[in-house]
Predicted model as a PDB file, atoms N, CA, C, CB and O in Angstrom, pLDDT in the B-factor column:
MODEL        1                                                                  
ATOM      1  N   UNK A   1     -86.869 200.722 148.850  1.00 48.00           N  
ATOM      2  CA  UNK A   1     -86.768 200.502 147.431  1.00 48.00           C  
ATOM      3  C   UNK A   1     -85.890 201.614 146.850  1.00 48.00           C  
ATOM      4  CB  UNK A   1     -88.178 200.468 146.761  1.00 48.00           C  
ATOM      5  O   UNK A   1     -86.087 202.828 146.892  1.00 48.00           O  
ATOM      6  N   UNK A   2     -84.828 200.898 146.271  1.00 59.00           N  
ATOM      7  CA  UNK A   2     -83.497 202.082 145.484  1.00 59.00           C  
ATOM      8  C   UNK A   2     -84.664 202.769 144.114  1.00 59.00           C  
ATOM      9  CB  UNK A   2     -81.480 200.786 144.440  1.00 59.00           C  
ATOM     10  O   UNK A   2     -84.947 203.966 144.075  1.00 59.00           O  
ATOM     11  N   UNK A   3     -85.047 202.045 143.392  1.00 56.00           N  
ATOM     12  CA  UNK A   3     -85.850 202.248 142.550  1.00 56.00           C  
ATOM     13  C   UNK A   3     -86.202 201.357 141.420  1.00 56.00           C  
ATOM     14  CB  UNK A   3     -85.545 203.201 142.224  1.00 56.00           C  
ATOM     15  O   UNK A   3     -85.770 200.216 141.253  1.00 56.00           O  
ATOM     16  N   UNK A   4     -87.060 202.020 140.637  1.00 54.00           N  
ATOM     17  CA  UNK A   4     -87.826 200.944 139.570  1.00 54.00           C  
ATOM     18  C   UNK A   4     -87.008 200.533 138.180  1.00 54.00           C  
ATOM     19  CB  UNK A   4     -89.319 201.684 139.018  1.00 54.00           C  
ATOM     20  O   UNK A   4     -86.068 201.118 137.641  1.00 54.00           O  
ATOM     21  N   UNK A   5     -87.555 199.576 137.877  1.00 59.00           N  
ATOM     22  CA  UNK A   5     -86.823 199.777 136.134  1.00 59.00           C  
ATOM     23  C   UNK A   5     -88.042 200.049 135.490  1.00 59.00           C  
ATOM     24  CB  UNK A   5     -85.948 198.230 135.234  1.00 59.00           C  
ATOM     25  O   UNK A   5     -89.143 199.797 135.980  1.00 59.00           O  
ATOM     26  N   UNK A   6     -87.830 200.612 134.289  1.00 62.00           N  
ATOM     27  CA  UNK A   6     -88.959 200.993 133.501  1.00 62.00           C  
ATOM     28  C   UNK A   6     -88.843 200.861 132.207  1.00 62.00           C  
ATOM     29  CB  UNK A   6     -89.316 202.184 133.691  1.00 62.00           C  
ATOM     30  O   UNK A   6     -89.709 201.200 131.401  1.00 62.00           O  
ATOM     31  N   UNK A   7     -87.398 200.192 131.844  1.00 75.00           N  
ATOM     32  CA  UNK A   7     -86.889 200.109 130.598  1.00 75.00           C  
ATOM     33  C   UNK A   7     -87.739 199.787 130.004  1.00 75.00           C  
ATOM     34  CB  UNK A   7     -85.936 199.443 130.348  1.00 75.00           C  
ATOM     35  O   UNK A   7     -88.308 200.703 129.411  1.00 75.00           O  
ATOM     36  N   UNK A   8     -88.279 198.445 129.823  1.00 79.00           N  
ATOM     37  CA  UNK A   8     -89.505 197.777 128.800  1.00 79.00           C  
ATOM     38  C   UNK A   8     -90.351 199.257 128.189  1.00 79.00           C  
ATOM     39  CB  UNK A   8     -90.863 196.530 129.935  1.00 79.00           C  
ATOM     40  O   UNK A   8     -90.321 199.661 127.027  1.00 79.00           O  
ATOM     41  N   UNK A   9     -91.099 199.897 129.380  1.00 81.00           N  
ATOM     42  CA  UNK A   9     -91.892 201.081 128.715  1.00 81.00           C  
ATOM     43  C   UNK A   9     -90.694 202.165 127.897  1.00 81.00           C  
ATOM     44  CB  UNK A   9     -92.846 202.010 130.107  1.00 81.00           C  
ATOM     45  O   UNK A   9     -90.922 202.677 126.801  1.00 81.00           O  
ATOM     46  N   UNK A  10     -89.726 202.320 128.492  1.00 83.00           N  
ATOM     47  CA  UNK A  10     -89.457 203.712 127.455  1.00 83.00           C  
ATOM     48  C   UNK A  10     -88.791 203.042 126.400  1.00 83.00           C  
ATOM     49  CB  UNK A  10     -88.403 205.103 128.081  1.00 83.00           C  
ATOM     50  O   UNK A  10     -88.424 203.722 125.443  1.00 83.00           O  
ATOM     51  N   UNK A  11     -88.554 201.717 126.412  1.00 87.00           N  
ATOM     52  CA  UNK A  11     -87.790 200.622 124.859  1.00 87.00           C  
ATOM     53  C   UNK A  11     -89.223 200.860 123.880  1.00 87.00           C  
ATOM     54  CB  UNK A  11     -87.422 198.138 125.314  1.00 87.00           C  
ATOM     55  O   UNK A  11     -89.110 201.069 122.672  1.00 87.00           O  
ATOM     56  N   UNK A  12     -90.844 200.789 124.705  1.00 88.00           N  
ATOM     57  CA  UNK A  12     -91.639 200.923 123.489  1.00 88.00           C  
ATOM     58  C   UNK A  12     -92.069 202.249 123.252  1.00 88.00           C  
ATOM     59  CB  UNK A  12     -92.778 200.089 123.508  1.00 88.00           C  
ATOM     60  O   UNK A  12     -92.911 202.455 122.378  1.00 88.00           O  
ATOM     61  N   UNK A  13     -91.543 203.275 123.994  1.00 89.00           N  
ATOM     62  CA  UNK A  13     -91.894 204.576 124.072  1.00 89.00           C  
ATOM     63  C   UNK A  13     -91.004 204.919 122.984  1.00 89.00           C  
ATOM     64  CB  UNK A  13     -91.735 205.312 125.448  1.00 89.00           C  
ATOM     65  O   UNK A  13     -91.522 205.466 122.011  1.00 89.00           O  
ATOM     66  N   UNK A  14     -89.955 204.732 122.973  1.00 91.00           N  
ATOM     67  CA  UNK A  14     -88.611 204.592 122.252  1.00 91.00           C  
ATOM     68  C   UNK A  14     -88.958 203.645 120.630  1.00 91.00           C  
ATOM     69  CB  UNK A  14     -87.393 203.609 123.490  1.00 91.00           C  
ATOM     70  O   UNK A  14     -88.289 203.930 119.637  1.00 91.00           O  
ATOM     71  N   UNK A  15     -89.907 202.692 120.568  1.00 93.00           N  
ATOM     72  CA  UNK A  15     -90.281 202.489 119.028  1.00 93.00           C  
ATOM     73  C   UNK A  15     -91.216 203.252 118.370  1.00 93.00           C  
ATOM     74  CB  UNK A  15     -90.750 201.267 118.786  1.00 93.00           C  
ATOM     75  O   UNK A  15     -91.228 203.520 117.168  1.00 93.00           O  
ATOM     76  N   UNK A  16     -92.123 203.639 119.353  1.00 95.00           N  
ATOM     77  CA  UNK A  16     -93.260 204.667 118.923  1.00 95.00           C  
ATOM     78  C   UNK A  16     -93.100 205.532 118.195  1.00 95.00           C  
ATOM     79  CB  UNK A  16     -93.774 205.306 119.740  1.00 95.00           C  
ATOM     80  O   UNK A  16     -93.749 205.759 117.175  1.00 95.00           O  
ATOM     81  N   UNK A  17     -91.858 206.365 118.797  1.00 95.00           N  
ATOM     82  CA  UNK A  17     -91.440 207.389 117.926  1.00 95.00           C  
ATOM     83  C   UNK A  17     -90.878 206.874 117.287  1.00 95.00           C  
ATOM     84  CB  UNK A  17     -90.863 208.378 118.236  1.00 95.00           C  
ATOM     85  O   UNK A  17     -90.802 207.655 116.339  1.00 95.00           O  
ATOM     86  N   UNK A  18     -90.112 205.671 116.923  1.00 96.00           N  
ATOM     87  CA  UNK A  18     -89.129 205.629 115.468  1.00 96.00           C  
ATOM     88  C   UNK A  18     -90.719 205.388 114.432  1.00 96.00           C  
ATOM     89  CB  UNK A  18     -87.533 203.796 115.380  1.00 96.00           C  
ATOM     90  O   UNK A  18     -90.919 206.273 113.601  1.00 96.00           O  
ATOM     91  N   UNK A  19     -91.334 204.710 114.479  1.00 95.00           N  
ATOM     92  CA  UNK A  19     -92.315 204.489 113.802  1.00 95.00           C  
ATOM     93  C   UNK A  19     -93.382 205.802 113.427  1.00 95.00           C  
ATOM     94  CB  UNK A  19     -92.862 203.447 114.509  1.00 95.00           C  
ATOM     95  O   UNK A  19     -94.263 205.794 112.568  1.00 95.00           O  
ATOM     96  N   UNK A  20     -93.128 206.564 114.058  1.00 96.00           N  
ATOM     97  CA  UNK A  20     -94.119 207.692 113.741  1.00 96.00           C  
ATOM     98  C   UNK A  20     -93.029 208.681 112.784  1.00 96.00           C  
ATOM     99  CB  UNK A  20     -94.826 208.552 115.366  1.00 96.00           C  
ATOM    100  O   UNK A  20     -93.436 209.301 111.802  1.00 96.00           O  
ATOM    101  N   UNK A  21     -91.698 208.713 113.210  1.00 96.00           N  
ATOM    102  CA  UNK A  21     -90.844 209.300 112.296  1.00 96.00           C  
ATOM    103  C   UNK A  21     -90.758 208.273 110.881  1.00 96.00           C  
ATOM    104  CB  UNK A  21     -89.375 209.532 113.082  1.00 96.00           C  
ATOM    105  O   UNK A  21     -90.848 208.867 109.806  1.00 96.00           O  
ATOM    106  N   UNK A  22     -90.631 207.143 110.852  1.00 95.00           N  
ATOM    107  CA  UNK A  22     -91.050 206.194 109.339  1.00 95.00           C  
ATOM    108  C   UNK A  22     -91.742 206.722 108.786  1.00 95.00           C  
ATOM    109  CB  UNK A  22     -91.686 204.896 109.289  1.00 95.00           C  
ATOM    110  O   UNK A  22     -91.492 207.169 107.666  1.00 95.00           O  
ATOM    111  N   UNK A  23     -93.160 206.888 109.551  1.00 95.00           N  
ATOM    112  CA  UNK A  23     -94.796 207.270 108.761  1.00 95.00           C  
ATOM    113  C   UNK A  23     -94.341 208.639 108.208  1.00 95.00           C  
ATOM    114  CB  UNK A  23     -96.479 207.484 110.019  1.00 95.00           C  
ATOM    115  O   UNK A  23     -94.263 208.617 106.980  1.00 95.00           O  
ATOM    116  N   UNK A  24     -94.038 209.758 108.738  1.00 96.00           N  
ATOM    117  CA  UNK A  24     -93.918 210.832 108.157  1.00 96.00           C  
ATOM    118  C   UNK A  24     -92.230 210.770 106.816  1.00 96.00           C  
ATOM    119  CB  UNK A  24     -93.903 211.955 109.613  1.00 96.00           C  
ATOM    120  O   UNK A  24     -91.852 211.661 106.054  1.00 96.00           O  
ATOM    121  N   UNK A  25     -91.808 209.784 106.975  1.00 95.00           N  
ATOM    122  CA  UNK A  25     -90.988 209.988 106.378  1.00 95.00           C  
ATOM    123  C   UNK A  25     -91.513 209.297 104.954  1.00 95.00           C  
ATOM    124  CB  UNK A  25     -89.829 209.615 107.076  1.00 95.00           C  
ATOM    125  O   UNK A  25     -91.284 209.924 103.920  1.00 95.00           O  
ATOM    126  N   UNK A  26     -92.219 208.004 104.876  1.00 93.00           N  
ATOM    127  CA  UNK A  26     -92.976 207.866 103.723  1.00 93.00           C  
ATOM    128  C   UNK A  26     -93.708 209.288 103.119  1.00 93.00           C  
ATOM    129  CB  UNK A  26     -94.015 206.792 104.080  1.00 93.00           C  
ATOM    130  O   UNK A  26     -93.413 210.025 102.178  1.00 93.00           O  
ATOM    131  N   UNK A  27     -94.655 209.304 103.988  1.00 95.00           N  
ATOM    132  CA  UNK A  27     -95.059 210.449 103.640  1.00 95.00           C  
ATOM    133  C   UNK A  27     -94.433 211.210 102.824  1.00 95.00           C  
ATOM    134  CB  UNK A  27     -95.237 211.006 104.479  1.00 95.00           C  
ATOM    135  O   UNK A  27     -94.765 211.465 101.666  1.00 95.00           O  
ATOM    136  N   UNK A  28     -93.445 211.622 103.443  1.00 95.00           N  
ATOM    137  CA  UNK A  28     -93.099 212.578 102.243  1.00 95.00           C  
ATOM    138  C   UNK A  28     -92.529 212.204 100.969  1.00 95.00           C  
ATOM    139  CB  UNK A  28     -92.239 213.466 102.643  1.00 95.00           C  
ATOM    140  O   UNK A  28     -92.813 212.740  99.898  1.00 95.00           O  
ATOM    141  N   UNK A  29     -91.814 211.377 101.115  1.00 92.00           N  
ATOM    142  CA  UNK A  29     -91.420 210.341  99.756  1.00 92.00           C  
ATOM    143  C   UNK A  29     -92.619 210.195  98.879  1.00 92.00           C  
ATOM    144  CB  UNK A  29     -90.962 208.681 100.216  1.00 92.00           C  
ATOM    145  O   UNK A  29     -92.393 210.379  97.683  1.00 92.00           O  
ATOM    146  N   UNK A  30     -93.914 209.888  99.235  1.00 91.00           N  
ATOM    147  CA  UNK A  30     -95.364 209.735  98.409  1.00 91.00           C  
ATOM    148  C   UNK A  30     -95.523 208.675  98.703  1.00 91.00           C  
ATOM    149  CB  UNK A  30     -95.566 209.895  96.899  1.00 91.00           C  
ATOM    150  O   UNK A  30     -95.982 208.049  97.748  1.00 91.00           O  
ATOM    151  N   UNK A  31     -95.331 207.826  99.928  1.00 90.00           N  
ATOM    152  CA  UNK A  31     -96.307 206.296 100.470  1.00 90.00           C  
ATOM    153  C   UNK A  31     -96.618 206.492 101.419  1.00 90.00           C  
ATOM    154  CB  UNK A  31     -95.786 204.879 100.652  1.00 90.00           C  
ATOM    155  O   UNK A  31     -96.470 207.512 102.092  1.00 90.00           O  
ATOM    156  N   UNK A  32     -97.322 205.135 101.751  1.00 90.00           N  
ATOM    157  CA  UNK A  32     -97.437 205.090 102.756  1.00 90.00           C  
ATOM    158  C   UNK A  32     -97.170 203.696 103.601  1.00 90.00           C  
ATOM    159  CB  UNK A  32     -98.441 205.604 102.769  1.00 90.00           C  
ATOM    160  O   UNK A  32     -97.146 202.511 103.268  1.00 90.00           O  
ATOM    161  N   UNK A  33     -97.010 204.283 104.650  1.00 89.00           N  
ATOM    162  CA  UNK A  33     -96.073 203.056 105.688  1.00 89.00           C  
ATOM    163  C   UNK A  33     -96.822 202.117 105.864  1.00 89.00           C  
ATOM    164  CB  UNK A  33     -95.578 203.414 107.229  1.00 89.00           C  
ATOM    165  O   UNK A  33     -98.027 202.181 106.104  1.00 89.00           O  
ATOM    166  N   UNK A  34     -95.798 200.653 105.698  1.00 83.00           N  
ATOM    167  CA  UNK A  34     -96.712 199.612 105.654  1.00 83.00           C  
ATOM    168  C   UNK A  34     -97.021 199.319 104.461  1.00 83.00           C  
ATOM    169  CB  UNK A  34     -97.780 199.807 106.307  1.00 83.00           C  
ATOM    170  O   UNK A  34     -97.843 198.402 104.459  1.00 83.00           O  
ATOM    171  N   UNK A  35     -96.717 199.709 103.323  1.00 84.00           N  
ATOM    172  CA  UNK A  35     -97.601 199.182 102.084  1.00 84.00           C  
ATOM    173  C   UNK A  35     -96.447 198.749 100.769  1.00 84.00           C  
ATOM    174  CB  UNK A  35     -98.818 200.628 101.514  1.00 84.00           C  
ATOM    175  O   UNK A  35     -96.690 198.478  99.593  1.00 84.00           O  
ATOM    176  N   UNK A  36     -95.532 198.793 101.281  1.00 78.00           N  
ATOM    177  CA  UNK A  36     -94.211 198.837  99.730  1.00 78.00           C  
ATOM    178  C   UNK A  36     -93.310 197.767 100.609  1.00 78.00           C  
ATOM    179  CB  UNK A  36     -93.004 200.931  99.219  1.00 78.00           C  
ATOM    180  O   UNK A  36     -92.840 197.720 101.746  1.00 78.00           O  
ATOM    181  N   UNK A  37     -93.342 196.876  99.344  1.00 76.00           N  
ATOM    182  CA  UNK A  37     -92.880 195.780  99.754  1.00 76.00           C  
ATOM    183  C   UNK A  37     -91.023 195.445  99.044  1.00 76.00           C  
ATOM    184  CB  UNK A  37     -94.154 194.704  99.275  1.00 76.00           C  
ATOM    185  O   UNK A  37     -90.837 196.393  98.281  1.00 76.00           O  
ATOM    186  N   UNK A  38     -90.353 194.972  99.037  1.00 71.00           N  
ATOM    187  CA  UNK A  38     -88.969 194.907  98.877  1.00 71.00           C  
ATOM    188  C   UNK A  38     -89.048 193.995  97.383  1.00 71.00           C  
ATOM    189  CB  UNK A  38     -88.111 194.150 100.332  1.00 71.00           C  
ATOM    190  O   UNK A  38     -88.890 192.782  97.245  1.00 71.00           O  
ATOM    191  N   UNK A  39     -89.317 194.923  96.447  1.00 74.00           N  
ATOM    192  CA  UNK A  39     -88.944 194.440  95.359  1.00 74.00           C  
ATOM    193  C   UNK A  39     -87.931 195.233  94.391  1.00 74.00           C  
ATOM    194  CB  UNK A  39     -90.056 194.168  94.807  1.00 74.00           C  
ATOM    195  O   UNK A  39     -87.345 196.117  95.017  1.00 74.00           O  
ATOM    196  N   UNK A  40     -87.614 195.168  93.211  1.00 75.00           N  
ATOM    197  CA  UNK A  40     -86.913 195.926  92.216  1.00 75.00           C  
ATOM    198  C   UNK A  40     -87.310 197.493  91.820  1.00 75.00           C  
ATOM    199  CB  UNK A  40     -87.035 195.118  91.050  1.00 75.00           C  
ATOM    200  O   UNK A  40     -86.650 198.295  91.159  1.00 75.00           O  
ATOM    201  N   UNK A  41     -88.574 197.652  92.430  1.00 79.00           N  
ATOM    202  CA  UNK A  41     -89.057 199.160  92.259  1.00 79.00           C  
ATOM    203  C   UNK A  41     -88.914 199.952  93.168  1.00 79.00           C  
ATOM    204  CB  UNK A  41     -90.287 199.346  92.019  1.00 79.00           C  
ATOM    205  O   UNK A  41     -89.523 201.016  93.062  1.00 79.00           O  
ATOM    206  N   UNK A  42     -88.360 199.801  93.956  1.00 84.00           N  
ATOM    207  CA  UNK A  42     -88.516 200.426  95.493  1.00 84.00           C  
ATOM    208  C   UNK A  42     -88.162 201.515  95.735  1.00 84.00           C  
ATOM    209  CB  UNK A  42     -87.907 199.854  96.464  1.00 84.00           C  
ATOM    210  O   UNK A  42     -87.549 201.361  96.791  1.00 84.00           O  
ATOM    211  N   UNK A  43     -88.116 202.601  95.472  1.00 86.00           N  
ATOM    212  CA  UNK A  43     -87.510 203.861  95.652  1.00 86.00           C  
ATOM    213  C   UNK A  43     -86.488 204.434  96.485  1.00 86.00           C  
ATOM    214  CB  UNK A  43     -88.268 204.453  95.851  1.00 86.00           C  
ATOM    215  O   UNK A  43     -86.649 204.473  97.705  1.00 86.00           O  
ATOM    216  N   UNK A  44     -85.424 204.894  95.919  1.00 90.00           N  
ATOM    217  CA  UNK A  44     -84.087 205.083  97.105  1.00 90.00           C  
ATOM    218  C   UNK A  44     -84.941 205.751  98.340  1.00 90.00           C  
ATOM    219  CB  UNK A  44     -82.541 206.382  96.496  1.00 90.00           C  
ATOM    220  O   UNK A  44     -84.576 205.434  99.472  1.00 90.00           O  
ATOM    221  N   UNK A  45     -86.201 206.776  98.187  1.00 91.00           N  
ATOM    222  CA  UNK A  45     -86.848 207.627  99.159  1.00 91.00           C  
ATOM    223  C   UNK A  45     -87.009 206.347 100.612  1.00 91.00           C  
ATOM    224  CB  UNK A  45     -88.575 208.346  98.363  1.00 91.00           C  
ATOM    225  O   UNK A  45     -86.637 206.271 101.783  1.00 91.00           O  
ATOM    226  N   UNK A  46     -87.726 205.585  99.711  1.00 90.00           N  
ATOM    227  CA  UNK A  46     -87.717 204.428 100.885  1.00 90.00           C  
ATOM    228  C   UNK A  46     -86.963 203.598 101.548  1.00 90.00           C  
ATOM    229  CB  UNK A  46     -88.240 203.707 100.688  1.00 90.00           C  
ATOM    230  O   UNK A  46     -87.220 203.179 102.677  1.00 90.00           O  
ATOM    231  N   UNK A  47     -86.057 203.335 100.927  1.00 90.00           N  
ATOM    232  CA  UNK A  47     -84.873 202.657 101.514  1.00 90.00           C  
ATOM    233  C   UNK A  47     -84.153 203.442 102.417  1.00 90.00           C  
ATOM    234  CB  UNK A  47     -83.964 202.224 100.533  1.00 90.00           C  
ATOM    235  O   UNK A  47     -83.481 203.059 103.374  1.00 90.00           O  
ATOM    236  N   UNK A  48     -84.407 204.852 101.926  1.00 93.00           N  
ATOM    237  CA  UNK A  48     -83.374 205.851 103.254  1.00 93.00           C  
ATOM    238  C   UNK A  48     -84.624 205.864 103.795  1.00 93.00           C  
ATOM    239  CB  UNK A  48     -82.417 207.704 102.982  1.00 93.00           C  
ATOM    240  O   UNK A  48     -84.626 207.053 104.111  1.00 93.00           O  
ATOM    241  N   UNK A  49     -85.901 205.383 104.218  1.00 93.00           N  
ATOM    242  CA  UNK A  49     -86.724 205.651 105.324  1.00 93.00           C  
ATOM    243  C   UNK A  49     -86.279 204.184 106.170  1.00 93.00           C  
ATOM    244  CB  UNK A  49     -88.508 205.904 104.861  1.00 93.00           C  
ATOM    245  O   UNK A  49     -85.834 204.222 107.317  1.00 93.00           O  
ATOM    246  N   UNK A  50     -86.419 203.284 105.628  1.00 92.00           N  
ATOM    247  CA  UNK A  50     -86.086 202.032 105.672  1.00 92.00           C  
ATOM    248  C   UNK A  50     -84.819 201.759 106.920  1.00 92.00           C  
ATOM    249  CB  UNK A  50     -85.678 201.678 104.151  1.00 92.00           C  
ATOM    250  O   UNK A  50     -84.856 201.106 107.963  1.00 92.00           O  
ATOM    251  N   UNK A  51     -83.985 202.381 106.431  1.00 94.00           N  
ATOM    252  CA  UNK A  51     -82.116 202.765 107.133  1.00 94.00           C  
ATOM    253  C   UNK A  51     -83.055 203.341 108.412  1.00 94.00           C  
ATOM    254  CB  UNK A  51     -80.596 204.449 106.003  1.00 94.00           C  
ATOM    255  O   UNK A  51     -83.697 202.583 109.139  1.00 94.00           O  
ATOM    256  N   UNK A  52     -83.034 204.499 108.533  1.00 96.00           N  
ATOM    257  CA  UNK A  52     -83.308 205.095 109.453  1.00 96.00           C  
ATOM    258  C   UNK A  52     -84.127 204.789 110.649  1.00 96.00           C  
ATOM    259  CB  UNK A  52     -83.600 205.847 108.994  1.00 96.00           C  
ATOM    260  O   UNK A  52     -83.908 205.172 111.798  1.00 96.00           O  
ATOM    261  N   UNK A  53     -85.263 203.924 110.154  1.00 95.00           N  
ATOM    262  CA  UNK A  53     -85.966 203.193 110.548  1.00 95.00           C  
ATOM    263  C   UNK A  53     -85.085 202.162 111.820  1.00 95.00           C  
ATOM    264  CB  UNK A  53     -86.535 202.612 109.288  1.00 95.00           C  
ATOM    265  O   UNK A  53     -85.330 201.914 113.000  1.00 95.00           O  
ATOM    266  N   UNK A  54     -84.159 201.822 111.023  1.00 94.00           N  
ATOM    267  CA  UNK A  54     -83.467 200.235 111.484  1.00 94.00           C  
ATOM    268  C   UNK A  54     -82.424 200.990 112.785  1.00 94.00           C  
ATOM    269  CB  UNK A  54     -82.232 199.168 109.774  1.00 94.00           C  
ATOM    270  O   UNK A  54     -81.973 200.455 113.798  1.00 94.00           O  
ATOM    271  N   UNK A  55     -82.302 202.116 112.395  1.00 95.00           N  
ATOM    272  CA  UNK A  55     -80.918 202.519 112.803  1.00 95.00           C  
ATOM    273  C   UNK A  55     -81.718 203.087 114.542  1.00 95.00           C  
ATOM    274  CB  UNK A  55     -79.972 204.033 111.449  1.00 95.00           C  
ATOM    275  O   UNK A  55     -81.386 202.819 115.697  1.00 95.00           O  
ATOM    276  N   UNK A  56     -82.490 203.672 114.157  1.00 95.00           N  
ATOM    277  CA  UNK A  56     -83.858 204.322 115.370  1.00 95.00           C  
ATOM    278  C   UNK A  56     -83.529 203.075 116.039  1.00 95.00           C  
ATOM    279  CB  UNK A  56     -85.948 204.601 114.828  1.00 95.00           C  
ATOM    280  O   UNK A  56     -82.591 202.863 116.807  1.00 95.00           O  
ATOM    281  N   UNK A  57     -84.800 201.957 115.476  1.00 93.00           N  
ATOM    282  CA  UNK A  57     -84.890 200.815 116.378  1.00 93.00           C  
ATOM    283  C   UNK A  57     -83.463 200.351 116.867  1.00 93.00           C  
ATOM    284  CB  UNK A  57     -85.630 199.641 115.652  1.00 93.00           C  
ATOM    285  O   UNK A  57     -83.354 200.035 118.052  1.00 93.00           O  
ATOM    286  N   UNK A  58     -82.620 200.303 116.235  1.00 93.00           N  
ATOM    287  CA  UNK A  58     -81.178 199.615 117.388  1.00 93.00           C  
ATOM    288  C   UNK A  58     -81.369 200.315 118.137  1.00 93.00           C  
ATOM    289  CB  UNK A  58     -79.485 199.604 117.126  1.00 93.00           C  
ATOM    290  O   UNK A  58     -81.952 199.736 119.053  1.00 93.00           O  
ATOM    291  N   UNK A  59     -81.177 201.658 118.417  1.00 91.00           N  
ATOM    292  CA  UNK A  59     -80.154 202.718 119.478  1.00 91.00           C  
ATOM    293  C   UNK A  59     -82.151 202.547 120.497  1.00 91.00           C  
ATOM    294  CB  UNK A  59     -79.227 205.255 118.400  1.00 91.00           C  
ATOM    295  O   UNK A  59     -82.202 202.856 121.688  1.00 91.00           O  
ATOM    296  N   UNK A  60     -83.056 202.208 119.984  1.00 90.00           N  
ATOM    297  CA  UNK A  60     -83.959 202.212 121.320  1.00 90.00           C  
ATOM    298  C   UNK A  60     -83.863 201.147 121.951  1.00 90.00           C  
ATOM    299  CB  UNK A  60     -85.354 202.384 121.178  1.00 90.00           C  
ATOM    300  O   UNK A  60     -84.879 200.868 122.587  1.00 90.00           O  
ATOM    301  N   UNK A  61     -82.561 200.030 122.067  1.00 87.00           N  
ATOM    302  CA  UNK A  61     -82.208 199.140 123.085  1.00 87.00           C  
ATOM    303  C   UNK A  61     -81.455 199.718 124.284  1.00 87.00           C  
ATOM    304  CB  UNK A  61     -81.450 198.123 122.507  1.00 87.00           C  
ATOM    305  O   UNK A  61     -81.308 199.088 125.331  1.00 87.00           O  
ATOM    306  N   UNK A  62     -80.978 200.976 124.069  1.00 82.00           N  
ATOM    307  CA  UNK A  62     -80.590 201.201 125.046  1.00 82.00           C  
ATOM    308  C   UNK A  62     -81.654 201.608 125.950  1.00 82.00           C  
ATOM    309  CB  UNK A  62     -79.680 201.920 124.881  1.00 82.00           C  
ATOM    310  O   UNK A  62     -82.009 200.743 126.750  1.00 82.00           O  
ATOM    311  N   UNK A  63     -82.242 202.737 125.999  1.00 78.00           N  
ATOM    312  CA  UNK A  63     -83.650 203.240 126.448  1.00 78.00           C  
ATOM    313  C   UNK A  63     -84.589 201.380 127.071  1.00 78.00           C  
ATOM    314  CB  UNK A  63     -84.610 204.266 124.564  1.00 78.00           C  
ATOM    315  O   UNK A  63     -85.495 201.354 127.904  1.00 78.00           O  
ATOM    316  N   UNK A  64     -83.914 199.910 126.252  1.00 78.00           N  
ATOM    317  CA  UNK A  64     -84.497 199.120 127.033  1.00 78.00           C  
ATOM    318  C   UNK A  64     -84.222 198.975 128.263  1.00 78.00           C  
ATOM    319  CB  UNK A  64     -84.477 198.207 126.635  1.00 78.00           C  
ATOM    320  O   UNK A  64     -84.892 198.884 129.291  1.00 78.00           O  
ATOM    321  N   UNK A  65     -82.610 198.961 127.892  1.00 77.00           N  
ATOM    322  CA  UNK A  65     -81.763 198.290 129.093  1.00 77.00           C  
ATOM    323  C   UNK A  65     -81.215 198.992 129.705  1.00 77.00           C  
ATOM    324  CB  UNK A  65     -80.848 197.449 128.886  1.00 77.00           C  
ATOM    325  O   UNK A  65     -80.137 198.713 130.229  1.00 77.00           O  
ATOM    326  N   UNK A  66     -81.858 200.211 129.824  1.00 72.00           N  
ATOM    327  CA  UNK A  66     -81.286 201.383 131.418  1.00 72.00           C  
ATOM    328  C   UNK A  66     -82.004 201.027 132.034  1.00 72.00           C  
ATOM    329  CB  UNK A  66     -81.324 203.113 131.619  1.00 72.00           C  
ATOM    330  O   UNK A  66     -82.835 200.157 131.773  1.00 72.00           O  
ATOM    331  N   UNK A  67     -81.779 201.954 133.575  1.00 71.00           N  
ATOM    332  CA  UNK A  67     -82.867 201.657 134.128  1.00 71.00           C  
ATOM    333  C   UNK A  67     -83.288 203.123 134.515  1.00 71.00           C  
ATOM    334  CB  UNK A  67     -82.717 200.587 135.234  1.00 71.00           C  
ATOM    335  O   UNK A  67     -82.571 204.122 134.557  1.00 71.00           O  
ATOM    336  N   UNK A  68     -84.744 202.990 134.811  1.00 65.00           N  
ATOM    337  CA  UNK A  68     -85.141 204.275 134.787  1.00 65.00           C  
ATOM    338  C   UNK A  68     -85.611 204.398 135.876  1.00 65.00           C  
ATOM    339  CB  UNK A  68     -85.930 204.681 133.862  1.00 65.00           C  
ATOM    340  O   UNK A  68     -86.379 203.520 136.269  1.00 65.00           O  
ATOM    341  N   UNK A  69     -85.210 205.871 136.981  1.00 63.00           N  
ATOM    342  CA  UNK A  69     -85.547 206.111 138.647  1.00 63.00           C  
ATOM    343  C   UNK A  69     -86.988 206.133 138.643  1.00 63.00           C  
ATOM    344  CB  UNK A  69     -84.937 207.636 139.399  1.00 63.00           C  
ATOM    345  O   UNK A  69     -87.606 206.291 139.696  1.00 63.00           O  
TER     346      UNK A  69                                                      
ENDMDL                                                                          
END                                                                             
């Protein structure tokens, strides 16, 4: 055996942390994650958590689709 793939785990190892960086990033804005929904009030704080959020989750496709020894 050359070796394993393991992508799947470090693709969700790889959302974990974008999601735990979200939570603290509400946080500091004054919400909390999960609870503010996309309307006309929404605070720029959140929308740049929002971005970042999105931008995390793309780049943890790569971390899907390597493969890991």
């Amino acid at each position: 055996m050359k070796g394993s793939y393991g992508g799947p785990a470090a693709y969700g190892v790889c959302q974990s942390g974008c999601n735990a960086v979200a939570v603290a990033c509400y946080a500091a804005a004054g919400s909390t994650f999960g609870t503010v929904t996309l309307g006309l009030g929404i605070p720029f704080a959140i929308m740049g958590c929002n971005a970042a959020l999105g931008t995390c989750m793309a780049a943890c496709v790569a971390a899907g689709c390597a493969p890991t020894p």
